[in-house]
N, C-alpha and C positions, 0 to 999 in steps of 0.2 A: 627228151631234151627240151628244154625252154630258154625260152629271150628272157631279157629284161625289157620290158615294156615300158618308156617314160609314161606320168601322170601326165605328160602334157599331149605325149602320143595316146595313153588311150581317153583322153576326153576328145583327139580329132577322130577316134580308131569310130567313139560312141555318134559324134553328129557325122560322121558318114555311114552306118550302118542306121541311123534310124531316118537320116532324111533318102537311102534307096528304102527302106519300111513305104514311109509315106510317100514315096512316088510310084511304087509298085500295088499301094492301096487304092491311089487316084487313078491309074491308069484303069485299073479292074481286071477281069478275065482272069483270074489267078486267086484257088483255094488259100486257105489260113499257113494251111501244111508250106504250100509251096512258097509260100511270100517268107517267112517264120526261115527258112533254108537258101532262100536264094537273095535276101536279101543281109543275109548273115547275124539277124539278129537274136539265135539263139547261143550263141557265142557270149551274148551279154551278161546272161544270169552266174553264167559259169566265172566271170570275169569278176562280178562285183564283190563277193568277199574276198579275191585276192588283196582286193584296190582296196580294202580298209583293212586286212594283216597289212598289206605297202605299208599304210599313212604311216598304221600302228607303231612298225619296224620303222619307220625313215627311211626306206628304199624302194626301187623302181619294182613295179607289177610282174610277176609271173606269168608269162604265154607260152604257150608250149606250139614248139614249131609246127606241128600237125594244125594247130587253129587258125592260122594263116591264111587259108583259103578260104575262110568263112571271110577276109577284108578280102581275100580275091573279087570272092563272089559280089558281096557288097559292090564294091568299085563297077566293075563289068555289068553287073545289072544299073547300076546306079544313072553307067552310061547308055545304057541301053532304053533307059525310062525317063530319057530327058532329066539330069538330075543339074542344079545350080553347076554352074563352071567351079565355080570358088571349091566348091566341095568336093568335083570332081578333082582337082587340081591338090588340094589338102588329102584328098586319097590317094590319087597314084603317088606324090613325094610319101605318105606311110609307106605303101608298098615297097617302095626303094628303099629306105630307112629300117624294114622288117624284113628284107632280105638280104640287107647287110649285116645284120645283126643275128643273123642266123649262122654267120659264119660265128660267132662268139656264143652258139649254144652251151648251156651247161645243163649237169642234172640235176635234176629239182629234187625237191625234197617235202613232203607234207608234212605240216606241224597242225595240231588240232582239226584235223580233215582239209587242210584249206591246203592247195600247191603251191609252195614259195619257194625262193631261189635260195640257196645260202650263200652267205656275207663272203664275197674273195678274202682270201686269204691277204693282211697286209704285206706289204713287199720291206723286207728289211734289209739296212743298206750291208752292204760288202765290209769289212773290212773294216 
């Protein structure tokens, strides 16, 4: 099952998972593996050919409800490692914003290897 992710949600979804990267870099104490996972930024590579079928197509990103927790995580460590308010604050509203939208999960579909959502059906009037 996957969201529709706005372009505008995942370019906040990208500067909150790489400014927890770089706060979880400065702080130190923490292998490549572990930063890579708990700051959710292996979630990105998976994400960016969605985000060019998106443009391609005219419609919003494919996230699949399972990746979710990579902004969990993001977020929670983000707060955890002293990260900008602004950012914290632009992460938890995603979280809220991707957990409501998980109640409108649909099933995806891969076209060309890549996960995309298919186009709703339009609505035609009655009568």
């Amino acid at each position: 099952m996957a969201i529709e992710l706005s372009q505008a949600d995942f370019r906040i979804l990208v500067r909150v998972i790489e400014h927890a990267r770089e706060r979880m870099e400065a702080v130190g104490g923490s292998d490549t593996d572990t930063i890579r996972n708990a700051s959710g930024v292996e979630l990105l590579p998976m994400l960016y050919p969605r985000v060019g079928t998106a443009v391609a197509r005219g419609h919003a990103v494919a996230m699949l409800v399972s990746e979710i927790r990579h902004v969990e995580a993001a977020v929670i460590n983000l707060e955890s490692y002293g990260g900008h308010e602004t950012v914290l604050v632009e992460g938890y509203a995603l979280l809220k914003r991707l957990t409501a939208l998980k109640e409108r999960a649909r099933v995806a579909e891969t076209v060309d290897g890549i996960l995309t959502l298919p186009r709703p059906a339009p609505h035609a009037p009655c009568g």
